[in-house]
C-alpha positions in Angstrom: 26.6 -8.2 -28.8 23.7 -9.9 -26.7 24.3 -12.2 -24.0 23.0 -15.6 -24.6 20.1 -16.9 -21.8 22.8 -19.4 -20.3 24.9 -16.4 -20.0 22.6 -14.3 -18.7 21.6 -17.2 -16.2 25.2 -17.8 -14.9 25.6 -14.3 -14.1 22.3 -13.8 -12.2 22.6 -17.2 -10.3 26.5 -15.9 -9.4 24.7 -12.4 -8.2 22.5 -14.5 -5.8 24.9 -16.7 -4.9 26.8 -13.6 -3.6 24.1 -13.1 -1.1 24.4 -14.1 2.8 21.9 -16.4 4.1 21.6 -13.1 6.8 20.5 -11.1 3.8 18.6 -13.6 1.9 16.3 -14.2 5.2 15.9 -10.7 5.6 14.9 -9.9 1.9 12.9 -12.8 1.8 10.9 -11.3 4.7 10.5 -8.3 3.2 9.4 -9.8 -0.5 6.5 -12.1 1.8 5.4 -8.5 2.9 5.1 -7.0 0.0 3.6 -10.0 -1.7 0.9 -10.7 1.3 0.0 -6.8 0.0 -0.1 -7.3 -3.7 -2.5 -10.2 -2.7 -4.6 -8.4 -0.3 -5.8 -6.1 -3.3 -6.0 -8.7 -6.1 -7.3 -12.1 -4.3 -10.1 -13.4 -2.5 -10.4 -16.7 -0.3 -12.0 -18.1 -3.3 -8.7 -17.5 -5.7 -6.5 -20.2 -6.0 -2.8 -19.5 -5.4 -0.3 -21.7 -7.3 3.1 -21.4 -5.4 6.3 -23.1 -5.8 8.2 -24.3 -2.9 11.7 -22.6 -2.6 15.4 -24.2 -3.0 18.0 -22.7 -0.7 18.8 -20.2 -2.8 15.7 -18.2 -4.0 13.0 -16.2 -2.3 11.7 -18.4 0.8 7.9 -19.1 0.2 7.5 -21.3 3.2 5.2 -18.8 5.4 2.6 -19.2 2.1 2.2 -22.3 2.8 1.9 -21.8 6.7 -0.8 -18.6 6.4 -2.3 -19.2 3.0 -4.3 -16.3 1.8 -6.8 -18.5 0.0 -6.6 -22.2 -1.5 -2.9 -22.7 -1.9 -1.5 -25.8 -4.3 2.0 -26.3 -4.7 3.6 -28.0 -7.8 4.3 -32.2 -7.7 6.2 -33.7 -10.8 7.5 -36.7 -8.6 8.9 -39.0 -11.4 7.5 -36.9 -14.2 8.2 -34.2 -16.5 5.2 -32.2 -16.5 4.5 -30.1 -13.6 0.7 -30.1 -12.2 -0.2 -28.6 -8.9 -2.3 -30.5 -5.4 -4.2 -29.0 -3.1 -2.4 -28.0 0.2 -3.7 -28.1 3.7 -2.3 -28.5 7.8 -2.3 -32.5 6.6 0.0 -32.3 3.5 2.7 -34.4 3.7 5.7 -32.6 2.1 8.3 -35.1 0.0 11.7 -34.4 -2.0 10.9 -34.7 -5.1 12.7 -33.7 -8.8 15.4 -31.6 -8.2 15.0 -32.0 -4.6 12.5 -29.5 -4.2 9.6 -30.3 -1.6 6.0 -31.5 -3.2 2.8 -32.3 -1.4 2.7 -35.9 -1.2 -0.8 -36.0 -1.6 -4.4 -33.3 -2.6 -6.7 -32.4 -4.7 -5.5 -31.5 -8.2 -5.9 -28.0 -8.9 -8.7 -27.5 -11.6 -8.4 -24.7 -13.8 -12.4 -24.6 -14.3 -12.8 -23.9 -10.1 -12.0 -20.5 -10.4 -9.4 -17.6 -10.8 -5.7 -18.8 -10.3 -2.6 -16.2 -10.0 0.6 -18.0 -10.4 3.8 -17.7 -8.5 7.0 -18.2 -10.6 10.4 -18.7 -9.2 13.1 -16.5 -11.1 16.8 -16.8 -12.2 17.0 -13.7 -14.1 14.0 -11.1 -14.9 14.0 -7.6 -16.9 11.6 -4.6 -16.3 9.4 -5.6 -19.1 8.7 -9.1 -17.2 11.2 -11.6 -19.0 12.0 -14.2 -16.6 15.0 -16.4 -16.8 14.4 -20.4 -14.9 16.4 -22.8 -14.4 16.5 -23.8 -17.9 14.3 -27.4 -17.6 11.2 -25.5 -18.8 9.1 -27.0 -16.5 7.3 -23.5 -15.4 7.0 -22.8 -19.6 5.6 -25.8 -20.9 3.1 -25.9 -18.5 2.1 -22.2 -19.0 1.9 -22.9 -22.3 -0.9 -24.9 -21.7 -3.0 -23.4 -18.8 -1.6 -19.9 -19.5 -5.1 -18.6 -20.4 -6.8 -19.9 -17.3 -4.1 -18.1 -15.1 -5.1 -14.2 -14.1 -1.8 -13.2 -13.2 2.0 -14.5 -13.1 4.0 -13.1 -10.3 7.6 -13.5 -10.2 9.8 -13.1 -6.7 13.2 -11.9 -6.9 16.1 -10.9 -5.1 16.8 -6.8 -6.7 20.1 -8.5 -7.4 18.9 -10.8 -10.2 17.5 -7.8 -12.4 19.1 -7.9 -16.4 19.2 -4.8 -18.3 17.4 -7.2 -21.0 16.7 -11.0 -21.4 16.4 -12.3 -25.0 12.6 -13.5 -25.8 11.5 -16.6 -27.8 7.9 -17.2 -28.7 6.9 -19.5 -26.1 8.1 -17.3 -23.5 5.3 -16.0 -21.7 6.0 -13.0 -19.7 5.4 -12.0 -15.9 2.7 -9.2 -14.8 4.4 -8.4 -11.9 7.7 -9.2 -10.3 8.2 -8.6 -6.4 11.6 -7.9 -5.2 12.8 -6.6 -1.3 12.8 -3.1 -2.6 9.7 -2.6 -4.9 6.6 -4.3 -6.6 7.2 -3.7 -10.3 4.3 -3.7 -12.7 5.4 -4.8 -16.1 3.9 -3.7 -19.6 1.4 -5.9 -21.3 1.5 -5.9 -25.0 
């Protein structure tokens, strides 16, 4: 029998869970290595990086935001549903926004006509052939389903521990090109 996605979900956000903040720092570290390399070979200062902001829990983002690699936005739904993405520089001013995750208060909107864009998801859950798991809002799918085709890759960062033998698929899921976790950059199949 297959585990449902909520099942799947509660047992990858318990794996997580189970980490210390010690080793959560320290794979974080690791994962903002190994990312900063990805990028190096696939981005220029002209790309535009879309890149959540981190709860407590997942892979820490912050030093993105800090060093950017090229033009770096960061997702704002303040008292919406749909997720679109400002500009941010040394003058953003960060607020708590929906599920008390910082925003930019303020920036440009990111345009999806300004240029190539690679996409950095946050992940419950993933499987080797780039299934993600969220939260379960859909906030990261709906708007994917939308802009999906204007985004040259979707990279997912991930704790090892949150890997699932398999994660069901529905046909709006859209899946990840590449997931970075503390021990490996994984390369998943296109279809």
């Amino acid at each position: 029998m297959t585990a449902s996605k909520s099942q799947l979900r509660t047992e990858a956000l318990f794996k997580r869970r189970a980490l210390s903040t010690d080793q959560r720092d320290r794979f974080s570290l690791e994962i903002e290595r190994l990312l900063f390399e990805h990028l190096k070979e696939s981005i220029t200062v002209d790309h535009h990086l879309l890149a959540y902001r981190a709860l407590a829990e997942e892979v820490d983002t912050a030093a993105l935001f800090k060093t950017p690699p090229c033009h770096i936005y960061a997702p704002h739904m303040h008292g919406s549903k749909d997720m679109h993405w400002l500009r941010v520089t040394e003058k953003t001013k960060w607020i708590s926004g929906r599920f008390a995750i910082l925003e930019p208060e303020n920036g440009a909107d990111w345009n999806h006509e300004d240029g190539s864009a690679i996409l950095l998801c946050p992940l419950v859950g993933f499987d080797r052939k780039g299934n993600r798991l969220g939260m379960g809002k859909g906030c990261f799918d709906r708007w994917l389903e939308r802009f999906q085709p204007r985004i040259d890759s979707i990279v997912g960062l991930a704790f090892s521990c949150q890997e699932l033998p398999s994660i069901p698929v529905e046909p709006h899921d859209i899946p990840l090109q590449t997931i970075i976790t503390e021990k490996e950059v994984i390369s998943c199949p296109t279809t």
